[in-house]
N, CA, C and O atoms as a GROMACS GRO file, in nm:
protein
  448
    1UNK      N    1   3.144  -5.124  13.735
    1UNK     CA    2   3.118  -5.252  13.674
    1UNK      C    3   3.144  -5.243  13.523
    1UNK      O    4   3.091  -5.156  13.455
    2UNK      N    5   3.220  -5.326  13.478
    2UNK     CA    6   3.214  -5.374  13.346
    2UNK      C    7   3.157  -5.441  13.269
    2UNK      O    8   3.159  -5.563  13.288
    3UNK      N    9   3.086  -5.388  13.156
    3UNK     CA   10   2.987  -5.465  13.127
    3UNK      C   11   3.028  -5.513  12.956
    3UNK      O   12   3.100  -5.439  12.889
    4UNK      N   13   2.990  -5.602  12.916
    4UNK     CA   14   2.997  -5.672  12.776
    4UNK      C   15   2.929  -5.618  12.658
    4UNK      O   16   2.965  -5.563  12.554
    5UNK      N   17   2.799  -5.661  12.721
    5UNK     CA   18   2.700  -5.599  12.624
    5UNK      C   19   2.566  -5.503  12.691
    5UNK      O   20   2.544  -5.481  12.811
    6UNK      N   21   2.491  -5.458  12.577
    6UNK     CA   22   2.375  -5.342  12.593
    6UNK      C   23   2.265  -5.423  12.504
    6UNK      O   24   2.281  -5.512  12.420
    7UNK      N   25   2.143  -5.357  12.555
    7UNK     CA   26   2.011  -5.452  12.530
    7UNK      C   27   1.926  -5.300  12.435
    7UNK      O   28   1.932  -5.180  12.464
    8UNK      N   29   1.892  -5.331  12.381
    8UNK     CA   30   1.766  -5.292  12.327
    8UNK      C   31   1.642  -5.321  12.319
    8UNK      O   32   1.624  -5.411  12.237
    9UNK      N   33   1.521  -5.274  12.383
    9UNK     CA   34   1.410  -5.345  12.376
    9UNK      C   35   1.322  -5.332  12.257
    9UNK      O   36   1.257  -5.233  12.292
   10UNK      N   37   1.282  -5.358  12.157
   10UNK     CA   38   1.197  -5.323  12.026
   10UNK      C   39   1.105  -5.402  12.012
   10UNK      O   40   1.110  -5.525  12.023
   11UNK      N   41   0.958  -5.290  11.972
   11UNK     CA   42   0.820  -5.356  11.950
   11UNK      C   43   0.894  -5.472  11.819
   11UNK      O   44   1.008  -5.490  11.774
   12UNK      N   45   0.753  -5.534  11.794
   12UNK     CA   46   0.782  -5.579  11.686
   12UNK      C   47   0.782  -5.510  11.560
   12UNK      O   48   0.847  -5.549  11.462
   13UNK      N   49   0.693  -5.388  11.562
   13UNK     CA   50   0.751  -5.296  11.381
   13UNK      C   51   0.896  -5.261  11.404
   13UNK      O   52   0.986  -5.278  11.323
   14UNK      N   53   0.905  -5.217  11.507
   14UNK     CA   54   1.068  -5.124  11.556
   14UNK      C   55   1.155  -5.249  11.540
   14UNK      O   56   1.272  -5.212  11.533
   15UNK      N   57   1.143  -5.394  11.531
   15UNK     CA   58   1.260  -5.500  11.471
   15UNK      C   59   1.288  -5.524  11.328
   15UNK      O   60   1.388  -5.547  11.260
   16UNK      N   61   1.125  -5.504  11.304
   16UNK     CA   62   1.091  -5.515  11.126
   16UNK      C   63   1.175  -5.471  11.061
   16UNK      O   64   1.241  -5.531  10.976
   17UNK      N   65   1.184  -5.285  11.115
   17UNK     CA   66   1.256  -5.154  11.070
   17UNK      C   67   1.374  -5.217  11.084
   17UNK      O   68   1.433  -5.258  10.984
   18UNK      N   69   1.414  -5.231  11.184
   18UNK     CA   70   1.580  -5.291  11.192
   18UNK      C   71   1.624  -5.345  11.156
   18UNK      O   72   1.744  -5.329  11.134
   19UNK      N   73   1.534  -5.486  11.114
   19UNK     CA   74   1.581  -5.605  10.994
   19UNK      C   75   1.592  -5.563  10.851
   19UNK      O   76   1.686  -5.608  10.785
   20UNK      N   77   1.464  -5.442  10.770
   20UNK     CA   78   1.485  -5.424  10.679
   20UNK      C   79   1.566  -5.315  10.705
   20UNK      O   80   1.519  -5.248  10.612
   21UNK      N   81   1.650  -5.238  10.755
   21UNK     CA   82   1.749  -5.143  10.714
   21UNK      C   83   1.755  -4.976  10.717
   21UNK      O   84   1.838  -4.895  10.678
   22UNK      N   85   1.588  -4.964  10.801
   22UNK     CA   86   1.532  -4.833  10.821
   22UNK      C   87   1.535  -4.814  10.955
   22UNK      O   88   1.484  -4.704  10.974
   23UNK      N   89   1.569  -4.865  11.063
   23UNK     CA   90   1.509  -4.800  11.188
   23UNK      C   91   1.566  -4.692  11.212
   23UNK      O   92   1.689  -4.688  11.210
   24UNK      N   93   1.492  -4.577  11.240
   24UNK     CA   94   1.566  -4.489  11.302
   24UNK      C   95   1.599  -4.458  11.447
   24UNK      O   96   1.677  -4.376  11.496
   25UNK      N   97   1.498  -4.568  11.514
   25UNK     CA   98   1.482  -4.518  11.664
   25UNK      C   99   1.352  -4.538  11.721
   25UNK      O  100   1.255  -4.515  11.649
   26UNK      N  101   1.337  -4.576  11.836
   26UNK     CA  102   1.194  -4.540  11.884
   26UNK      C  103   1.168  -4.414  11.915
   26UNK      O  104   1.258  -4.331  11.931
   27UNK      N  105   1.028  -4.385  11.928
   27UNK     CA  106   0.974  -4.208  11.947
   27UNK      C  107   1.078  -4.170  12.035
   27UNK      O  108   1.145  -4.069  12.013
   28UNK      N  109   1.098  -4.247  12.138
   28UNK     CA  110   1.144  -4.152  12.227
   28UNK      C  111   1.343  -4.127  12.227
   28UNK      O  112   1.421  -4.062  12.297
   29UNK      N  113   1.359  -4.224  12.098
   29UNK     CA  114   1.515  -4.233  12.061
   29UNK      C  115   1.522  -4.100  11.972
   29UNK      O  116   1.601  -4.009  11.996
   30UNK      N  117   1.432  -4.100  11.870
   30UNK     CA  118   1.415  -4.004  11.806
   30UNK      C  119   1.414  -3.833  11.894
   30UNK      O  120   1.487  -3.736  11.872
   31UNK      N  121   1.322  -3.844  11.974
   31UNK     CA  122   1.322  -3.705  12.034
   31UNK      C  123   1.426  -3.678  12.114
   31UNK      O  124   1.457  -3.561  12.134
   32UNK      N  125   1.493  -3.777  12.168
   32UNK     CA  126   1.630  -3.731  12.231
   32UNK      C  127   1.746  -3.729  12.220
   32UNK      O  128   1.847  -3.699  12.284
   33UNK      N  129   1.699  -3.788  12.070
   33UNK     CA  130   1.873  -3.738  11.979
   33UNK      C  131   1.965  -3.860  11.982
   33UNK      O  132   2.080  -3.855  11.937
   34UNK      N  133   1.895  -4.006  12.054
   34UNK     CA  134   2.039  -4.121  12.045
   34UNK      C  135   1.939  -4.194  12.095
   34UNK      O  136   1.840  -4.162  12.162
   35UNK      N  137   1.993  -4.340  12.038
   35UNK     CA  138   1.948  -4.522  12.086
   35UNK      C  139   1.975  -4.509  12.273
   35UNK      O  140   2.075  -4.481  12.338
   36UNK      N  141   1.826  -4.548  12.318
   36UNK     CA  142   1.826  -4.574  12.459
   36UNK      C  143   1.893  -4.740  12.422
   36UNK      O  144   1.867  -4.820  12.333
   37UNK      N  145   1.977  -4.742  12.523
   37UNK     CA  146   2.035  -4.892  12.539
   37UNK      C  147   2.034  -4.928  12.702
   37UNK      O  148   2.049  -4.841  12.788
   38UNK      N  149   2.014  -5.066  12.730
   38UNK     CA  150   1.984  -5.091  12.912
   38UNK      C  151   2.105  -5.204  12.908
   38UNK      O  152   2.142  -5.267  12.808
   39UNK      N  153   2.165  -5.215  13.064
   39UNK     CA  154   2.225  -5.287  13.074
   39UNK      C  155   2.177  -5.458  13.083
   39UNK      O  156   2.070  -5.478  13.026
   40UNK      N  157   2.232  -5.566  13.137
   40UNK     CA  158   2.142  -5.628  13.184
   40UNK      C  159   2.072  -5.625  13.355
   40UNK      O  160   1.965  -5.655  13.407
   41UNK      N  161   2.155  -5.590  13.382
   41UNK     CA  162   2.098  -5.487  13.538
   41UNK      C  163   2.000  -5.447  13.544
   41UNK      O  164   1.910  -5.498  13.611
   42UNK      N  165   1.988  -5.321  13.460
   42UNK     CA  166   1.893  -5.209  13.411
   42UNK      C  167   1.798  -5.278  13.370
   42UNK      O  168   1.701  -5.252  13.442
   43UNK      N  169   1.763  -5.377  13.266
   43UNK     CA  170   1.665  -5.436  13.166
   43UNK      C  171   1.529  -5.436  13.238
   43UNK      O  172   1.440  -5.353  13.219
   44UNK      N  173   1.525  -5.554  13.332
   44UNK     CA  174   1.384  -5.560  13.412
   44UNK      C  175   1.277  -5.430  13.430
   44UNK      O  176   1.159  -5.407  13.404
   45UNK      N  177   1.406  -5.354  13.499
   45UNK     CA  178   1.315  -5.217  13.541
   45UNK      C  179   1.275  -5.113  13.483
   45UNK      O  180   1.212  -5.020  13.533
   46UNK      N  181   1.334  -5.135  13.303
   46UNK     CA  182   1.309  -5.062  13.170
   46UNK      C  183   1.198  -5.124  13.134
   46UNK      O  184   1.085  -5.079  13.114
   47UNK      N  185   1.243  -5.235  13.126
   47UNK     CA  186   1.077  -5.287  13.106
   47UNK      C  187   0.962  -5.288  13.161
   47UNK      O  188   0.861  -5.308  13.093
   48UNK      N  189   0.957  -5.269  13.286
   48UNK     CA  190   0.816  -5.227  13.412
   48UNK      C  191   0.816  -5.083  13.380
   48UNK      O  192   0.705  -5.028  13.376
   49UNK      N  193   0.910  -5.021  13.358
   49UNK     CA  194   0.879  -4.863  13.353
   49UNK      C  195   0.835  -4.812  13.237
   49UNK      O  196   0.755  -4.719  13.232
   50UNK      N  197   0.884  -4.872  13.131
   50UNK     CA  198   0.820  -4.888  12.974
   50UNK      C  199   0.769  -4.964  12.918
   50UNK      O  200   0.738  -4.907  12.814
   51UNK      N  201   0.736  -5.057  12.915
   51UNK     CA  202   0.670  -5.155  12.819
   51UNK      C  203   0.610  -5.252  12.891
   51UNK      O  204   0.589  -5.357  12.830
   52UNK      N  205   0.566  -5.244  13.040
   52UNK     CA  206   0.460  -5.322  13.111
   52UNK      C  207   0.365  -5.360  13.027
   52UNK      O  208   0.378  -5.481  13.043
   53UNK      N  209   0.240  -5.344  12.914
   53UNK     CA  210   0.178  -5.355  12.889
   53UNK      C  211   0.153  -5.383  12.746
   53UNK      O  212   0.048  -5.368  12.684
   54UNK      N  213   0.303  -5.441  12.692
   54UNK     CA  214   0.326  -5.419  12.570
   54UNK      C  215   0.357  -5.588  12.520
   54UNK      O  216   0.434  -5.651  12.592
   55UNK      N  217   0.304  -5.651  12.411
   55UNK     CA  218   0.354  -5.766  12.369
   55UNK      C  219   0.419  -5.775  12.274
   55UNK      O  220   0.446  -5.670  12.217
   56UNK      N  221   0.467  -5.897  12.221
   56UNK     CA  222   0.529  -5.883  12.118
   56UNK      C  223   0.657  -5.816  12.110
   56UNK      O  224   0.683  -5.751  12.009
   57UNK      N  225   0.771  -5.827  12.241
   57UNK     CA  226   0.871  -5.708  12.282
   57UNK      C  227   1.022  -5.847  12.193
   57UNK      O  228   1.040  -5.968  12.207
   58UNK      N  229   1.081  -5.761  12.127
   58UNK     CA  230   1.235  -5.835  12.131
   58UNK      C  231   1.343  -5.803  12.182
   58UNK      O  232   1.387  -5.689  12.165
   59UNK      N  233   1.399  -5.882  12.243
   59UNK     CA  234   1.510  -5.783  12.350
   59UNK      C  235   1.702  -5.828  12.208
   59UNK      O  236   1.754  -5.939  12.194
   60UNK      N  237   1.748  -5.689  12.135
   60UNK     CA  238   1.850  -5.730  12.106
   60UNK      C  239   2.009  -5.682  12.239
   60UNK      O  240   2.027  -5.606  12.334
   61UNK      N  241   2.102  -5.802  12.149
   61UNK     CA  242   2.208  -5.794  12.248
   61UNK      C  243   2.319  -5.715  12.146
   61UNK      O  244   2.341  -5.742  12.028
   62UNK      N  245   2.376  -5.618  12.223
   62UNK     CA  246   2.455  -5.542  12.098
   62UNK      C  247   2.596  -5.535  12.221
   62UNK      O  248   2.594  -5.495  12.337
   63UNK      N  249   2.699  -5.585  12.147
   63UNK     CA  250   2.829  -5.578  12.230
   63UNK      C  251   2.931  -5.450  12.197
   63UNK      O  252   3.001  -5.404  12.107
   64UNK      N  253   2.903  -5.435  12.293
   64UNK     CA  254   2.955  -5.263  12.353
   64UNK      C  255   3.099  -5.232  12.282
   64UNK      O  256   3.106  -5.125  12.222
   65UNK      N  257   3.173  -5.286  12.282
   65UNK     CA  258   3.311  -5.290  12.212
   65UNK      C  259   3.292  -5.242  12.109
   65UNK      O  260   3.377  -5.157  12.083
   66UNK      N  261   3.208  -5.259  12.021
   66UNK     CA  262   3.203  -5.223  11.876
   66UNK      C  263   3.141  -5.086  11.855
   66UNK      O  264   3.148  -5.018  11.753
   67UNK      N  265   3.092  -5.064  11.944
   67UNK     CA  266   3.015  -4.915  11.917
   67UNK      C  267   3.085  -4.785  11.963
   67UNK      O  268   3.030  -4.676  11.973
   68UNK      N  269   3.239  -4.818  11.994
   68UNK     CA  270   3.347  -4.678  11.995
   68UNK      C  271   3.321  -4.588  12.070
   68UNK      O  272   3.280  -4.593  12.186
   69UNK      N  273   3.354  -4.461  11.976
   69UNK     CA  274   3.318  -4.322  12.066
   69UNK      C  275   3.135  -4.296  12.048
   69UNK      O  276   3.076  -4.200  12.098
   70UNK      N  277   3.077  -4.396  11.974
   70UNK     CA  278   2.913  -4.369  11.968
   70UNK      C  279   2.874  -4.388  12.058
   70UNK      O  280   2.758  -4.350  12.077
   71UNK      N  281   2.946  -4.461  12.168
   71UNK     CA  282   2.869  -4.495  12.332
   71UNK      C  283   2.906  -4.371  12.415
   71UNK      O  284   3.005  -4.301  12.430
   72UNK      N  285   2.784  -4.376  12.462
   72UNK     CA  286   2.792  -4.253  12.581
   72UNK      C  287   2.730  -4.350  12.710
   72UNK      O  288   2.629  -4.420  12.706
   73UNK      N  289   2.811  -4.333  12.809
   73UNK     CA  290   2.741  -4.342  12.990
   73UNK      C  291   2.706  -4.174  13.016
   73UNK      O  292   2.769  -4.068  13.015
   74UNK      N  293   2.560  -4.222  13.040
   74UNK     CA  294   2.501  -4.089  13.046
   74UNK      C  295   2.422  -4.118  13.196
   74UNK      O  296   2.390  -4.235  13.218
   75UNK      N  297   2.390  -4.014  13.301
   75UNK     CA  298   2.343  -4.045  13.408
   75UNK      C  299   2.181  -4.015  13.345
   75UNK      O  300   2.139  -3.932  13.264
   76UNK      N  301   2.105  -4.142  13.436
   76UNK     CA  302   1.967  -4.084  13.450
   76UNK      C  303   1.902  -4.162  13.529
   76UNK      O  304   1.969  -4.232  13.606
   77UNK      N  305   1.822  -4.168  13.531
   77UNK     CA  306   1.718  -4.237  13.638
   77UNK      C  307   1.733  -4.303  13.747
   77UNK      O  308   1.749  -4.425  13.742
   78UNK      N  309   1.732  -4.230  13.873
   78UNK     CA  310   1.784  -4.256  14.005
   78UNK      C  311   1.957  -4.279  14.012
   78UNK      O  312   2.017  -4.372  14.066
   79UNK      N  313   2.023  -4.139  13.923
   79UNK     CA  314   2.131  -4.118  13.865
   79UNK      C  315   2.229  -4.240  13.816
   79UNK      O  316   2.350  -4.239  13.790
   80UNK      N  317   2.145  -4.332  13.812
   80UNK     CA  318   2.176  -4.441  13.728
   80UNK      C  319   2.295  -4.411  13.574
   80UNK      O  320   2.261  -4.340  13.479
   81UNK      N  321   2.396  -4.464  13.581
   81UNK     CA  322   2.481  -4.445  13.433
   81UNK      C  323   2.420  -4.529  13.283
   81UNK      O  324   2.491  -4.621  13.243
   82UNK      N  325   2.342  -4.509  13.235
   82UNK     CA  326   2.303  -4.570  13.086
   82UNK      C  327   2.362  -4.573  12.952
   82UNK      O  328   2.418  -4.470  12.914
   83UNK      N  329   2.357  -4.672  12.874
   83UNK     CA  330   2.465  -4.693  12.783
   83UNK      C  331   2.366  -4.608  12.681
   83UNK      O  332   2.253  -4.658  12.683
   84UNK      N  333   2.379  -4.483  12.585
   84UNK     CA  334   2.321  -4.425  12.492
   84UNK      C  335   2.395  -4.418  12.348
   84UNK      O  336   2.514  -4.386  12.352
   85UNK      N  337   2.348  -4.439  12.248
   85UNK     CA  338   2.409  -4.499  12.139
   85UNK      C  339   2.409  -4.366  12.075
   85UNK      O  340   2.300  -4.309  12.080
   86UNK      N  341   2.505  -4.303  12.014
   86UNK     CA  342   2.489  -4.174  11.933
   86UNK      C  343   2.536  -4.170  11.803
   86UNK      O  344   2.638  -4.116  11.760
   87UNK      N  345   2.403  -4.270  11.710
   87UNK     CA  346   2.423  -4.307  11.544
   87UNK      C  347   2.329  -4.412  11.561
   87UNK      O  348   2.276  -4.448  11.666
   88UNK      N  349   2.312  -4.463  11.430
   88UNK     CA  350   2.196  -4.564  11.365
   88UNK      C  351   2.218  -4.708  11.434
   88UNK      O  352   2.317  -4.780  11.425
   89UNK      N  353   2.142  -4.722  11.479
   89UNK     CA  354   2.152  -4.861  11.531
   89UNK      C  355   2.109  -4.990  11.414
   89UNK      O  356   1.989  -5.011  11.392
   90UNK      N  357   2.173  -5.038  11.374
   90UNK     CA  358   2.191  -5.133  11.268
   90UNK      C  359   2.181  -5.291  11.304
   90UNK      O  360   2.178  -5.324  11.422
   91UNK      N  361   2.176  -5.401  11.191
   91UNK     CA  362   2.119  -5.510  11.217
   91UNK      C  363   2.236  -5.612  11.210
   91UNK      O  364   2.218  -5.731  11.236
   92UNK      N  365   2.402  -5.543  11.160
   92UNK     CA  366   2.509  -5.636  11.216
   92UNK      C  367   2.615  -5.582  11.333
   92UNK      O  368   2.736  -5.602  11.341
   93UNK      N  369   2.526  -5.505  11.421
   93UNK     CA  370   2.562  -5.434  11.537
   93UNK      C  371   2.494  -5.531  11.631
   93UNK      O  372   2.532  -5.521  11.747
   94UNK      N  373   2.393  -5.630  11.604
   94UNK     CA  374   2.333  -5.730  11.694
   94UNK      C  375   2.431  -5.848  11.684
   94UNK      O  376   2.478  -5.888  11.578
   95UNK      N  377   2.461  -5.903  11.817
   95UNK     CA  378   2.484  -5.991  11.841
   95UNK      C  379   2.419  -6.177  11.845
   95UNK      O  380   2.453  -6.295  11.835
   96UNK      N  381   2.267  -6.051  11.875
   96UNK     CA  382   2.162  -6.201  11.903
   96UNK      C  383   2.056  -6.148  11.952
   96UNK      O  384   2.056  -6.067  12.045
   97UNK      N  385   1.945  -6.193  11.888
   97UNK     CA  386   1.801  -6.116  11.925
   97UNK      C  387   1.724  -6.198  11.983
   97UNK      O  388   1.798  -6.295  11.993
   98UNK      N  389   1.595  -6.238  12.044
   98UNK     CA  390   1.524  -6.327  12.085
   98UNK      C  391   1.360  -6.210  12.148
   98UNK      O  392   1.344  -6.092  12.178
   99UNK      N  393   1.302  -6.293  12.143
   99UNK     CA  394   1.115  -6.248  12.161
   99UNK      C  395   1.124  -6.257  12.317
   99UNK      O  396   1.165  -6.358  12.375
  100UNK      N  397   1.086  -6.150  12.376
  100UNK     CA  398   1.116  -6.144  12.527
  100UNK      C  399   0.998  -6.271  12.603
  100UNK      O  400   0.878  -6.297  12.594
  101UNK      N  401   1.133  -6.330  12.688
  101UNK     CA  402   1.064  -6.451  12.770
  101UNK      C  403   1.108  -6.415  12.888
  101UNK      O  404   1.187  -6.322  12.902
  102UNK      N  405   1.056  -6.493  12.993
  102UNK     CA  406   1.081  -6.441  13.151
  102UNK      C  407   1.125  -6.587  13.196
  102UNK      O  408   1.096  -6.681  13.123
  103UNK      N  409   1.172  -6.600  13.274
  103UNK     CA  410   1.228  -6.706  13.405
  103UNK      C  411   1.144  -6.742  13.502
  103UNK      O  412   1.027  -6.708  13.485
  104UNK      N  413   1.160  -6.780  13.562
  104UNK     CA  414   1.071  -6.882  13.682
  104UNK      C  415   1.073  -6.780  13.789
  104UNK      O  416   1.003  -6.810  13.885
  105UNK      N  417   1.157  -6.625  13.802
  105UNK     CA  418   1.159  -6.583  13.835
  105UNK      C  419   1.086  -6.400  13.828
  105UNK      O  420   1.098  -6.298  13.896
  106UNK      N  421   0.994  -6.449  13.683
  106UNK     CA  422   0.972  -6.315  13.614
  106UNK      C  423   1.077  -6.230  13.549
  106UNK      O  424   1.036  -6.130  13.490
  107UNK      N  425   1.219  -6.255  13.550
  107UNK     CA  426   1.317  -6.178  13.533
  107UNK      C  427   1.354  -6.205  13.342
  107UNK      O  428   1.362  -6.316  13.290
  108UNK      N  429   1.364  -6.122  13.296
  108UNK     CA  430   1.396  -6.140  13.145
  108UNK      C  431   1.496  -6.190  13.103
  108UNK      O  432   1.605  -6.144  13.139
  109UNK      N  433   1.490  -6.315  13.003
  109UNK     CA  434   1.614  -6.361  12.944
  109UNK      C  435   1.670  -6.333  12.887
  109UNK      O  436   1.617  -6.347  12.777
  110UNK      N  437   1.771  -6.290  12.875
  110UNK     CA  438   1.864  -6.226  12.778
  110UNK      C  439   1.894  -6.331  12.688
  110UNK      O  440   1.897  -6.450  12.718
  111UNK      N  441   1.916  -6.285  12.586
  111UNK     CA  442   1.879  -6.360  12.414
  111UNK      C  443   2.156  -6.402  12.462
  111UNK      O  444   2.253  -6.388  12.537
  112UNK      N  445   2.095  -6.456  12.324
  112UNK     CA  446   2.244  -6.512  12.316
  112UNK      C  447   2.317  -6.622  12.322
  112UNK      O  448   2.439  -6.615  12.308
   0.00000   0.00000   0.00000
């Protein structure tokens, strides 16, 4: 499958950081060396597996084209292929951000 774009999910300090020009990553971007990025496929079940319990979530849309040889498809979770960003994830690398809302279906809207 071909895909367009990659999602990022960020608390609200982790957008702050991004808007003013510091983010480096969430903890767990940080400890593993690159930006976790989800498809829109992927998104829902990143979010039940991480951030069930979390408010205040913004989902950005970052279009894959632009991020070169920094994109990696990396296998993981139920050998799933994931888009992993390898460099600073920046605030004119977004396409379009939005405060995570759900559908009539529970399913997350993708901003854009």
């Amino acid at each position: 499958m071909i895909h367009e774009f990659a999602y990022k999910i960020l608390t609200q300090p982790q957008f702050l950081s991004l808007c003013a020009g510091d983010f480096k990553g969430a903890p767990v971007d940080i400890a593993d060396g690159y930006i976790h990025l989800s498809t829109a496929e992927q998104l829902d079940d990143t979010l039940a597996r991480h951030f069930s319990c979390q408010t205040g979530l913004v989902i950005a849309a970052i279009p894959l084209k632009q991020l070169g040889n920094a994109l990696k498809w990396e296998t993981s979770r139920g050998g799933d292929l994931f888009p992993h960003l390898y460099g600073h994830l920046t605030m004119d690398m977004i396409s379009a951000h939005a405060a995570l809302r759900r559908d009539g279906n529970g399913r997350a809207v993708l901003p854009g």
